[in-house]
C-alpha positions in Angstrom: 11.4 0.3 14.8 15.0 -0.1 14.3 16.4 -1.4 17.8 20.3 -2.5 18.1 20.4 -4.8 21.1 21.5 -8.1 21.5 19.1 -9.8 19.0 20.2 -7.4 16.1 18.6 -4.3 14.3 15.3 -4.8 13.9 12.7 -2.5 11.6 9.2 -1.8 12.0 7.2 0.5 10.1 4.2 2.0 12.1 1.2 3.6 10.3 2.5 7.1 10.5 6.6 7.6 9.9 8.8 5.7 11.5 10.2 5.0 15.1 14.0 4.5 15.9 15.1 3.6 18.9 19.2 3.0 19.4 20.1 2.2 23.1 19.2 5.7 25.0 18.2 7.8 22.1 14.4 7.4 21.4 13.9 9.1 18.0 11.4 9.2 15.6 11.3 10.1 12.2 7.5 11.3 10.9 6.8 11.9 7.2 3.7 13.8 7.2 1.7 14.4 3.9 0.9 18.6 3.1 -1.6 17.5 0.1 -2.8 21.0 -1.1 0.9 22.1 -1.1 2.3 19.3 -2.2 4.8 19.3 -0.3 6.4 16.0 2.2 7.4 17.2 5.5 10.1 15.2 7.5 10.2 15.5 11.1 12.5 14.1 13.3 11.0 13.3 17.0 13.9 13.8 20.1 13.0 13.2 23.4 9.6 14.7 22.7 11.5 18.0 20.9 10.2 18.2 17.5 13.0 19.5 14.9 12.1 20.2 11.6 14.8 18.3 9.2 13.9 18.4 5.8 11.0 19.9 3.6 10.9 18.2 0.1 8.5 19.7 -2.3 7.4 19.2 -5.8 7.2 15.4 -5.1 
């Protein structure tokens, strides 16, 4: 979780993707593993909206 507050940033890596949260946003950013196409699908999480940012393949 990255959180900027009055304590600082702070990072936490949960056991799927990972979870920002920067005063009102609440976003999270899921890597999710495609293993018979080889392929690493990034996922950005808004307000419970799933966007689609990035597909990497060949990895």
């Amino acid at each position: 979780m990255l959180s900027l507050g009055d304590s600082g940033p702070t990072v936490t890596s949960p056991e799927r993707g990972l979870r920002i949260d920067i005063g009102d946003i609440n976003a999270r950013l899921r890597i999710d593993t495609v293993s018979y196409l080889s392929h690493v699908m990034i996922m950005l999480v808004i307000d419970n909206c799933r966007t689609r940012v990035l597909l990497l393949s060949n990895l």
